[in-house]
VOKELUM-285569 format. One record per residue: x, y, z of N, C-alpha, C in turn; residue in one letter. Coordinates in pm, whole numbers, plus 50000, padded with zeros to 5 digits. Example, Ala and Ser with C-alpha at 12.3 -4.5 7.8 and 13.67 -1.06 7.14 Angstrom:
! residues 2
513194943150780512304955050780513204967050780A;512854977550708513674989450714512905000350787S;
! end
This chain:
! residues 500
500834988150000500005000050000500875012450000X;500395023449887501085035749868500865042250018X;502345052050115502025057450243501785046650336X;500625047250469500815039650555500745023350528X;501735016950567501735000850552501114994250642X;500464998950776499624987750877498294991550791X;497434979850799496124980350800495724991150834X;494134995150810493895008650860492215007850826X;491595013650993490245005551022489225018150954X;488285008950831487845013950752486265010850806X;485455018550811484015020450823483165024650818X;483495033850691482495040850653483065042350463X;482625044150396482615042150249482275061450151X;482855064050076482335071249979482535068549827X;481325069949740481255065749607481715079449564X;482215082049454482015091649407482035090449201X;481825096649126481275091449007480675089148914X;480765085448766479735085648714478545070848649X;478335070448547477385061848529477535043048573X;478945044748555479775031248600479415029548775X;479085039648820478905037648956477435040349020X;476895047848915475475049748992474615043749019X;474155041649144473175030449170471645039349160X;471345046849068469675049649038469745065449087X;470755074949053470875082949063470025096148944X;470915089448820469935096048733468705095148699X;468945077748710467245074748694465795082648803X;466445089848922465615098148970465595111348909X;466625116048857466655129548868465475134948734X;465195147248741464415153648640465165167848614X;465555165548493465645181648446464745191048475X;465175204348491464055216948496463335213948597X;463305203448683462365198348775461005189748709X;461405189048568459465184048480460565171848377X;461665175248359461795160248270462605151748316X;461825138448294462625131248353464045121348267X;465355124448336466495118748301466165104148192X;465515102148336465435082148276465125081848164X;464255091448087463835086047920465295095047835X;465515105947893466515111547831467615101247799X;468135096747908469165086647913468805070247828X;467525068847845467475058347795466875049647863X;466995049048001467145038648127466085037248156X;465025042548122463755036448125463165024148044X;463855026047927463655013447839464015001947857X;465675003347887466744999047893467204989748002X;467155001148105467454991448248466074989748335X;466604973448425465034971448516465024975248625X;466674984248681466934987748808467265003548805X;467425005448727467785024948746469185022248698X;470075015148704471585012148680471985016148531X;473085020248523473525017348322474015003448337X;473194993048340473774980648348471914971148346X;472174956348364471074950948310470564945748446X;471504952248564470854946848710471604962048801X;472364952148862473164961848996474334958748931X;475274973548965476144980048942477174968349043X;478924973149014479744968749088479764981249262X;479264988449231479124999249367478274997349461X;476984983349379475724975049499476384964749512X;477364958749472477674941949526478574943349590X;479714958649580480684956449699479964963549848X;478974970349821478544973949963477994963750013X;477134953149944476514939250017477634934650062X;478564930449999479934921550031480234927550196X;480554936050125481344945650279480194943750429X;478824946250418477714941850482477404928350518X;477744921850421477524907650455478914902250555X;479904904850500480624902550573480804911350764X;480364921250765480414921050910478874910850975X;477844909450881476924901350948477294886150990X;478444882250894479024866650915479964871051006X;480574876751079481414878451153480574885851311X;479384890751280478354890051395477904876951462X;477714869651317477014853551368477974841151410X;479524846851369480744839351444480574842351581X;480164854251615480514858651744479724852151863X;478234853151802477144842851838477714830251839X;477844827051745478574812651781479504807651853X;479994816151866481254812451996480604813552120X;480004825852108479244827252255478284814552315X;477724808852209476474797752231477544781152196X;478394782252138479304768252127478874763952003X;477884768851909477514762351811478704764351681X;478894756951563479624757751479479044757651338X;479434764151250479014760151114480324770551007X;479904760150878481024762150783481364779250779X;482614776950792483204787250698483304799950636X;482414809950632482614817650458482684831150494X;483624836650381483764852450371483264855350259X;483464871450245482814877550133483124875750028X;484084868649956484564863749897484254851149838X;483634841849889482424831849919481504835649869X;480884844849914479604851049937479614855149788X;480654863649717480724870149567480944855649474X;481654848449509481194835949406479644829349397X;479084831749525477904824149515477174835449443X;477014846849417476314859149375476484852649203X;477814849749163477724845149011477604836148948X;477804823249068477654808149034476574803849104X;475734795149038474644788549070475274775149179X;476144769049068477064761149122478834760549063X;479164747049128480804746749091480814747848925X;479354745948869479654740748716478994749648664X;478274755148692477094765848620477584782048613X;477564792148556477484804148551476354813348612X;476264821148670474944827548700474754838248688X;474084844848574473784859948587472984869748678X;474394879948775473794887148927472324890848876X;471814897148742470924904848714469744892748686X;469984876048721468574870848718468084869248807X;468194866448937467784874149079467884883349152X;468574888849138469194903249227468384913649204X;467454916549256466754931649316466894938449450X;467074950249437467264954649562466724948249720X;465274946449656464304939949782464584924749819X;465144921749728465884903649770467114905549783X;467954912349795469744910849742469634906549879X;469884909250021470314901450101469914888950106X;468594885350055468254871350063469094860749987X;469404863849889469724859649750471414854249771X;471704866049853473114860949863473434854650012X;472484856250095473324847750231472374834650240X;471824829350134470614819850175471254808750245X;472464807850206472884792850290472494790550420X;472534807450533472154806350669471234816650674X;470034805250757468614816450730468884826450877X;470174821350985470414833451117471044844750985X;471884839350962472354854950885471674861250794X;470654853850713469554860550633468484863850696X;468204861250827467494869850966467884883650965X;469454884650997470064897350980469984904050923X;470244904350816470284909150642469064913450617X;467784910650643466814915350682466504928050721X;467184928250775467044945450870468174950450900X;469364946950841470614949450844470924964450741X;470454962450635471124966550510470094967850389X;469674978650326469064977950211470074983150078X;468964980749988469964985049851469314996249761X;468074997749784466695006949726467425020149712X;468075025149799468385041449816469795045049742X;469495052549678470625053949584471935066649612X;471395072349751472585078849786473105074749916X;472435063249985472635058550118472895042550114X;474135035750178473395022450187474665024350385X;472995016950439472915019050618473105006050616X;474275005150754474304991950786473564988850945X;472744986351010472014987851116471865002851182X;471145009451076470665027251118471845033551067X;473205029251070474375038751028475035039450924X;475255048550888476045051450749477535046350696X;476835035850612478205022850588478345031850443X;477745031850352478005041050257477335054050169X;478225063650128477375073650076478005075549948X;476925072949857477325078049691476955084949670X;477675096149590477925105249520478315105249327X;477575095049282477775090349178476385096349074X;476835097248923475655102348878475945101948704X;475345092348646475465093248506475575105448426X;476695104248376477255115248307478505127348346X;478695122348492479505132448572480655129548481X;481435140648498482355145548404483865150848551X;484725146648478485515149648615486295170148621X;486555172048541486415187448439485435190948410X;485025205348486483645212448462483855217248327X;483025211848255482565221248088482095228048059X;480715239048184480145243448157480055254548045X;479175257547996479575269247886480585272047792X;481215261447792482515261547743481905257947617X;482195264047503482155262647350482515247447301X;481315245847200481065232047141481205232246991X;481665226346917480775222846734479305218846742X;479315210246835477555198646909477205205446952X;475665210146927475025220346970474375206347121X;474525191647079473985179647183475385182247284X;476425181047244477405183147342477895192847443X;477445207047407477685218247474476405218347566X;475165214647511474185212947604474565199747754X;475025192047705475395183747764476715188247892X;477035197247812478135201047895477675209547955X;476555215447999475605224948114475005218848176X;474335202448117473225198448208474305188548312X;475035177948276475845172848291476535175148502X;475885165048554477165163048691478515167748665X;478695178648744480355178248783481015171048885X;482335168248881482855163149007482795170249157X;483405183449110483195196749202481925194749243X;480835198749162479885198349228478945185649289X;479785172949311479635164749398480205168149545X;481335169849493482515177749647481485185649725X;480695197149688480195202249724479495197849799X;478545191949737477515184249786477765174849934X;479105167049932479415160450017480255162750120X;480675177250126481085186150219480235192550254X;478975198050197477645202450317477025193650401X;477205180950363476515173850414477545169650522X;478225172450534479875165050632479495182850773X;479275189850669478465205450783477695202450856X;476375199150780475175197950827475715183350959X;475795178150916475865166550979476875167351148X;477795173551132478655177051209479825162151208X;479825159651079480975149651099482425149251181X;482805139951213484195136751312485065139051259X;486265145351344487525137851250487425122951237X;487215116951304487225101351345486905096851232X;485515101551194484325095951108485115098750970X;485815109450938486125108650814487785106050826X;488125098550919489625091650916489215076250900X;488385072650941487485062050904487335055850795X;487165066050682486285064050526487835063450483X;486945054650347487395051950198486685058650098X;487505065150028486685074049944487115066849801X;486015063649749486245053449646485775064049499X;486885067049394486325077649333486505073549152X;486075073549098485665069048941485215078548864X;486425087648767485555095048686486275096748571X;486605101148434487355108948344487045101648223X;485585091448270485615087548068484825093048013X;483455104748075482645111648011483325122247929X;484745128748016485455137247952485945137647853X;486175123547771486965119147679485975113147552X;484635106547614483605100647468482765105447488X;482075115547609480865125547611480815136047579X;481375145647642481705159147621482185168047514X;483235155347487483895156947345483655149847245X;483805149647107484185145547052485035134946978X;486055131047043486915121947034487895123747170X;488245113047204489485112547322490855120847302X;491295128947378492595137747357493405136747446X;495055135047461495375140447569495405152247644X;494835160247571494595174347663493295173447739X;492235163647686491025164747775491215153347913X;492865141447886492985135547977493845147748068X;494465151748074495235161248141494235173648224X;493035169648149492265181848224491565175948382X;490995162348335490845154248373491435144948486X;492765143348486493395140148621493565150548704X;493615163648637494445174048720493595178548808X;491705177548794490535179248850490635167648982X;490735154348903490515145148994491645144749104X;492735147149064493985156049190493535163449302X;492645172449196492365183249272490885179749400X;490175175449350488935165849433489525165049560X;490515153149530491295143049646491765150949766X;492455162749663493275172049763492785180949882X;491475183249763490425191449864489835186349978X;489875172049982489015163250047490015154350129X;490985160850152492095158750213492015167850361X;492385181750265492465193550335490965192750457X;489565189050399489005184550491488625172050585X;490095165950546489665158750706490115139850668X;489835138650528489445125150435491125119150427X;491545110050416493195105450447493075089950351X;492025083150331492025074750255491515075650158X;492035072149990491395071249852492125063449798X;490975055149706490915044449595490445055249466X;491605057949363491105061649223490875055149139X;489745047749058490265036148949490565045648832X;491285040548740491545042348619490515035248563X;490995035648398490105033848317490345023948214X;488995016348158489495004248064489755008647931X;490225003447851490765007747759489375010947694X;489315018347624487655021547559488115016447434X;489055016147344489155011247229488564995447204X;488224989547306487564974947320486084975347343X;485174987647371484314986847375483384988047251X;482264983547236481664978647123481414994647010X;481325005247075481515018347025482465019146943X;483475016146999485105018746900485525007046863X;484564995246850485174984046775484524987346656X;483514993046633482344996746556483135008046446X;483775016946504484545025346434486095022346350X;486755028846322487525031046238489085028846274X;489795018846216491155013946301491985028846375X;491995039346297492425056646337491655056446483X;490245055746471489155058946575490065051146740X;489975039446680490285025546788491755027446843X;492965034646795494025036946783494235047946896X;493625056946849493425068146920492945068347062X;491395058047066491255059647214491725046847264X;492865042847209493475033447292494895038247402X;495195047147286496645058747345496355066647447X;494905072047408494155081547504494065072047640X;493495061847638493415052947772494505047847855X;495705042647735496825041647833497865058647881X;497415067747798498015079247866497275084548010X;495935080247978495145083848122495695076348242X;495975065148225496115053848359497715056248390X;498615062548276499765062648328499835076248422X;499195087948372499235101348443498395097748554X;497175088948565497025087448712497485084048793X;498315071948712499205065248865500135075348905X;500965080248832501625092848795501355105148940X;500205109748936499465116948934499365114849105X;499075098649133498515097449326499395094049354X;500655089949290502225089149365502395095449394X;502665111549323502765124449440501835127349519X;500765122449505499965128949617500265126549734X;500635109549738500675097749851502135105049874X;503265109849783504115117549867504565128449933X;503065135649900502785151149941502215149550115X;501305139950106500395140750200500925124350269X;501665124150345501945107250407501455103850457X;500765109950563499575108050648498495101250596X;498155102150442497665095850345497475085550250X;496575076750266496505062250144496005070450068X;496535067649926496045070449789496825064649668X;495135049549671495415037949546495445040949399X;495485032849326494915032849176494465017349185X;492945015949148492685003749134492345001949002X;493284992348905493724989248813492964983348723X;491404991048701490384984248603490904980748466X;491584990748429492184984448291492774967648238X;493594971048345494274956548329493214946848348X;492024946648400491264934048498490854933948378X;490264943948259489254947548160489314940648027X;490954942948008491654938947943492094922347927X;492654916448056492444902848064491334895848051X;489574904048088488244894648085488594897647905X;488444906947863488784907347725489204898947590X;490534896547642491334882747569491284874447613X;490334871647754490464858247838488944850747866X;487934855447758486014855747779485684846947833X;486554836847774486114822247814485574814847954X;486954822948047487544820248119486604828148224X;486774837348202485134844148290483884840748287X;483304834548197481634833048180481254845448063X;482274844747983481634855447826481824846447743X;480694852747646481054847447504481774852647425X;482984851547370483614853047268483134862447177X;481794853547102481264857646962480234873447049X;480364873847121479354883047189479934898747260X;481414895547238482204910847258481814918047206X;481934919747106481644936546993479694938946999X;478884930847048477494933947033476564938147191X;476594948547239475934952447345474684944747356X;474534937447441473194933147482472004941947441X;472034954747526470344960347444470394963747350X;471494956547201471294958547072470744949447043X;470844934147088470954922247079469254914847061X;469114902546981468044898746993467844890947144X;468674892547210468284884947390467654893847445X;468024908447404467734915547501466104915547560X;466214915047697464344919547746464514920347869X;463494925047930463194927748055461794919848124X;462224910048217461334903948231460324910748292X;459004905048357458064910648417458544911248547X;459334905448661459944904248761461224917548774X;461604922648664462574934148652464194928048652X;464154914148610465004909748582465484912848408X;466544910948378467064907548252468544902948222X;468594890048217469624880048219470344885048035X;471674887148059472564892647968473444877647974X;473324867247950474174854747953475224856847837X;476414856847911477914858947778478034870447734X;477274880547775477494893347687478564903447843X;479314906547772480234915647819479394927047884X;479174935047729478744949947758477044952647746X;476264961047835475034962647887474944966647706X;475484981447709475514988147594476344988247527X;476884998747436478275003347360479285008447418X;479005009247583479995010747656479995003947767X;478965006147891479025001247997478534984648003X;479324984548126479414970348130478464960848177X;477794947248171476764940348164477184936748343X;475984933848429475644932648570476884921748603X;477484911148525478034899248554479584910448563X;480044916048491481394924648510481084929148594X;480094939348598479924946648760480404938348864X;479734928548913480184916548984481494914748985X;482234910048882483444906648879484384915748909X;484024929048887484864938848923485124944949085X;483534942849122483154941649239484624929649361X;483804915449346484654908349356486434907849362X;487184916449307487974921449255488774928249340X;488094942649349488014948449474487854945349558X;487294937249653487184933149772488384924849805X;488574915249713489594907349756491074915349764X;491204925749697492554933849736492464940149881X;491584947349840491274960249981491094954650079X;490184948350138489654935450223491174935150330X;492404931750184493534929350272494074941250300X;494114955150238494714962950249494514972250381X;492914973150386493044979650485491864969650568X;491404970450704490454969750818488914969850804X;488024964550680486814971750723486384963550844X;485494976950932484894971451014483504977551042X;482674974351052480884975851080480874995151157X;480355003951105480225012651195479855015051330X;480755021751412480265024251571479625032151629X;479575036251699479335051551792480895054251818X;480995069451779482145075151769482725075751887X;483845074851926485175080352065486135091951978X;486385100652072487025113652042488375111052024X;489135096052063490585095052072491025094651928X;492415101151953493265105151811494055089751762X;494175093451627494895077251611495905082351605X;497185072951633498615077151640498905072351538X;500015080351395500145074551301501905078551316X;501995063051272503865062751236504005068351090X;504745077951103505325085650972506425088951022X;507575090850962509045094350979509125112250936X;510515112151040510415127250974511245132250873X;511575121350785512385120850615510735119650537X;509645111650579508935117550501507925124550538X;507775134750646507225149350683507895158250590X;509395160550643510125171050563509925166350429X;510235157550323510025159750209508565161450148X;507025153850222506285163050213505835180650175X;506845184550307506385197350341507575205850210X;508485198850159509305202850054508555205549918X;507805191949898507125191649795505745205349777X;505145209249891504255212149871504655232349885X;505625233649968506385248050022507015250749850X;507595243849804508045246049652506645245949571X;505625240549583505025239649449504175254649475X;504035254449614503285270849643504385284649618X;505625277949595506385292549606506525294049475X;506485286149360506995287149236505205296249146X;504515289149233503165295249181502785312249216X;503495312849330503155327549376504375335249262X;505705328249244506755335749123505965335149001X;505335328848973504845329348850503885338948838X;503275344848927502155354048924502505369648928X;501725377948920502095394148953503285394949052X;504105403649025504955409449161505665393849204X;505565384049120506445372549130508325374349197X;508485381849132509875389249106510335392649233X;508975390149329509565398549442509475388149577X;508965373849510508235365649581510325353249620X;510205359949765511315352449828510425338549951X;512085331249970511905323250066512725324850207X;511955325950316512555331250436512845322850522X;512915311550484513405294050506513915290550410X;515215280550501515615270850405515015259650385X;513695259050290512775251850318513475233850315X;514835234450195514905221250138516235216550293X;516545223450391517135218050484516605219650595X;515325227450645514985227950768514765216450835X;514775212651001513835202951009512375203851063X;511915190951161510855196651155510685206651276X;511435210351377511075225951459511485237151397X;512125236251298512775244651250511675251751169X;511085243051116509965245751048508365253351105X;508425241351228507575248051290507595261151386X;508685261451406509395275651448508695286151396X;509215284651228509035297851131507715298151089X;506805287951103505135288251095504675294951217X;505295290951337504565296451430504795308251513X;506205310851447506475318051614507745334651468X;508105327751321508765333851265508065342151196X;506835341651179506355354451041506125345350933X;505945330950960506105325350767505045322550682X;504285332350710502705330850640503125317050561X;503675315350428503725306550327503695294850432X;504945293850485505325282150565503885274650641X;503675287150728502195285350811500775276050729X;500615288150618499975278850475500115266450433X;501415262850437501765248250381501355240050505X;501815244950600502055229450734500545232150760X;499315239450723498165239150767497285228350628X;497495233150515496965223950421497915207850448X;499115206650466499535187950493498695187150629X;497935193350711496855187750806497705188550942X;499055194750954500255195851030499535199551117X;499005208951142498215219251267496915225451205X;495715229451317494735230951255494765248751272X;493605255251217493485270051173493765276951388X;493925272251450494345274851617495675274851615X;496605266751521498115263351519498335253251595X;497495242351662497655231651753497675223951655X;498265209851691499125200551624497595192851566X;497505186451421496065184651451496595170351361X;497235163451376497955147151357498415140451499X;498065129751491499235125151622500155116851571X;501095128051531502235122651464503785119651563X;504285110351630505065110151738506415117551738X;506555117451613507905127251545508185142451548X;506305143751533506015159551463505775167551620X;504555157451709504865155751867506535159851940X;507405154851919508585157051985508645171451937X;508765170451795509665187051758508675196451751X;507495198251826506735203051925507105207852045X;507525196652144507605197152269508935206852282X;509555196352176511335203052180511125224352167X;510535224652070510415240852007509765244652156X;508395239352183508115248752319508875248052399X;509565235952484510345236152573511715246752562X;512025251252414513385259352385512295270952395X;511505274352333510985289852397510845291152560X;510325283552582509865285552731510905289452844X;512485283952807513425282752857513975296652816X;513905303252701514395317452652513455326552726X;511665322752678511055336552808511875332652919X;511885323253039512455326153123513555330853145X;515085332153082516085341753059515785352853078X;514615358652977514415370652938514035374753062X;513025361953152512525375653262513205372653362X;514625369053387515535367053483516525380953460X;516105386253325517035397053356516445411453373X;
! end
């Protein structure tokens, strides 16, 4: 794991995102307040769940997973307590049985899976834990999923979000520039999920807690525009940078970014022109390299900080050349299901996509969701701690960070603010009153607190060093000493002073 290497106790979730992640977001919304999305989009026809997909999304099977699994680890507990025993299983378990009927069969999530059965569907083996599941966890609400009254996850996901605001910004497409006004921003998800972090009076705790799970930059590249560019990928990470950062600065210390699958494989650009297919294939691997690119510095700006890349491409790419081997058909890549003569929607709100990859010409059919789902869990699962939400305690977590990587942090970020203020008006005049690239860390905190170093002050307040009071607002044991050390050397000088 990029930054901290112990585990790290995760319990609370954020989606953030677009159609790949929305669990029935657009399908509520109405333009102007009188039209409704769902026919705009399609998804009324199309899908039997609100999803761009032919069931539930990969953003409903990892919150069941994650749910199910603290309910099997509730009913261990019971069991120990009472002496009783029974087999085995994690969520992991639990996501094979979601796609396999059996050891031999394939099963498509989208031929049982509705919101109002998903817990049933997947814990049936034990009717105590499908007792639970019961009243544990729903899937209906598309910006909430509660795990007994509390907030296990909140999405922020919404077909069409765009990770670069377009608004007003000049089109050839009189459909595209419109699109680029009506259109989710990322920002204005941020927004959204920082009033609600107000209103709410969230913790530090509560949001040292979360995983902020964030998915966006392919509307930027086959919606908005025209064709895929690297300048619209560059616009595009530098936003989604910017998200993270912001959501840093308030409070947030863990993120998962996925990248993106190659779009040149999707039935859209198989459909098109070898130039067409070429293009957004370069475009896709330039995106995934500037992201990884992109949360390496972050993860070395901010240490205090996890920040992944979870590697959809590659997974996308192997179901791809590997169909077989997953439960696809071969002959069934290049043809989107709701083009397809299978396609239907049963009377139950099912619609079984058997072998087909893609829902549409882009997004992916309920069985990938799954798999991708699946996927994820089994990395993260190990990476970090989830655990069931609590009732909050006010105690600080103590985090091991060194102070080789504080100071080069605070290097990285004191340079990128000083070169920006030279670059601007009256640049010319813009000095450094630290030696920022040798100080250490009292030295530093010295000149934030006690020297005049506005900049300095600025920087060690955005790395989360101290809060807007100047009190230490990490419990960092390093950053702690050259604390104590700096007060204890003032304290020892006033007293001089008033000895004489």
């Amino acid at each position: 794991m990029t930054g901290i290497m112990k585990a790290k106790k995760i319990s609370h979730f954020i989606m953030m995102g677009d159609s790949l992640s929305d669990r029935g977001t657009l399908d509520h919304r109405y333009l102007l307040g009188c039209i409704p999305m769902a026919s705009l989009s399609g998804l009324s026809k199309h899908s039997p769940l609100g999803r761009f997909t032919n069931g539930l999304a990969w953003s409903d099977f990892i919150s069941a997973m994650i749910a199910d699994e603290f309910l099997i680890e509730e009913a261990e507990e019971r069991d120990q307590e009472t002496g009783e025993h029974r087999e085995e299983r994690d969520a992991t378990d639990i996501a094979d049985d979601i796609i396999t009927h059996s050891d031999s069969r394939r099963k498509t999530p989208a031929d049982a899976l509705k919101p109002s059965e998903i817990a049933d569907e997947i814990l049936a083996d034990d009717p105590r834990i499908r007792k639970l599941a019961k009243y544990s966890y729903f899937l209906n609400d598309d910006r909430f999923v509660r795990y007994q009254g509390r907030d296990l996850v909140r999405n922020y996901d919404e077909g069409g979000l765009t990770a670069h605001d377009y608004s007003w910004m000049p089109s050839t497409s009189v459909s595209r520039f419109v699109s680029r006004i009506i259109l989710s921003k990322l920002a204005t998800m941020r927004d959204k999920l920082l009033a609600y972090d107000r209103d709410h009076e969230l913790s530090r705790k509560h949001k040292a807690e979360t995983l902020v799970l964030e998915w966006s930059g392919a509307n930027d590249l086959i919606t908005v525009n025209a064709h895929p560019s690297k300048e619209e990928v560059d616009r595009a990470i530098k936003d989604r940078i910017i998200n993270a950062e912001q959501m840093i600065k308030n409070g947030y210390r863990h993120f998962v970014l996925f990248n993106l699958p190659d779009l040149s494989l999707t039935p859209r650009y198989q459909a098109k022109s070898q130039e067409e297919r070429d293009n957004a294939h370069a475009c896709s691997l330039y995106f995934n390299e500037q992201l990884a690119k992109a949360c390496k510095e972050l993860a070395e700006t901010y240490p205090h900080c996890s920040v992944e890349v979870f590697d959809v491409g590659s997974l996308f790419t192997e179901i791809y050349q590997h169909p077989e081997e997953h439960g696809f058909d071969p002959a069934k890549l290049r043809t989107p299901y709701t083009e397809s003569e299978d396609f239907k929607i049963n009377p139950d709100r099912t619609s079984p996509a058997t072998g087909y990859m893609f829902w549409d010409d882009v997004h992916p059919t309920a069985d990938l969701h799954a798999l991708l789902a699946e996927r994820f869990y089994e990395k993260y699962s190990q990476e970090f701690h989830f655990s069931e939400p609590q009732e909050e305690t006010l105690e600080k977590e103590e985090l091991d960070i060194s102070e080789e990587a504080l100071r080069a942090s605070f290097i990285r970020k004191y340079e990128s603010k000083l070169q920006a203020e030279q670059s601007g008006f009256f640049g010319s005049f813009r000095r450094s009153h630290i030696n920022f690239r040798q100080a250490s860390l009292k030295e530093i905190l010295a000149h934030a607190l006690y020297g005049g170093g506005h900049r300095t002050h600025a920087v060690i307040t955005e790395l989360k060093w101290i809060d807007a009071a100047g009190n230490l607002d990490l419990n960092i044991p390093v950053l702690k000493k050259a604390k104590e050390d700096l007060d204890f050397e003032r304290s020892q000088q006033q007293g001089m002073a008033l000895g004489h």
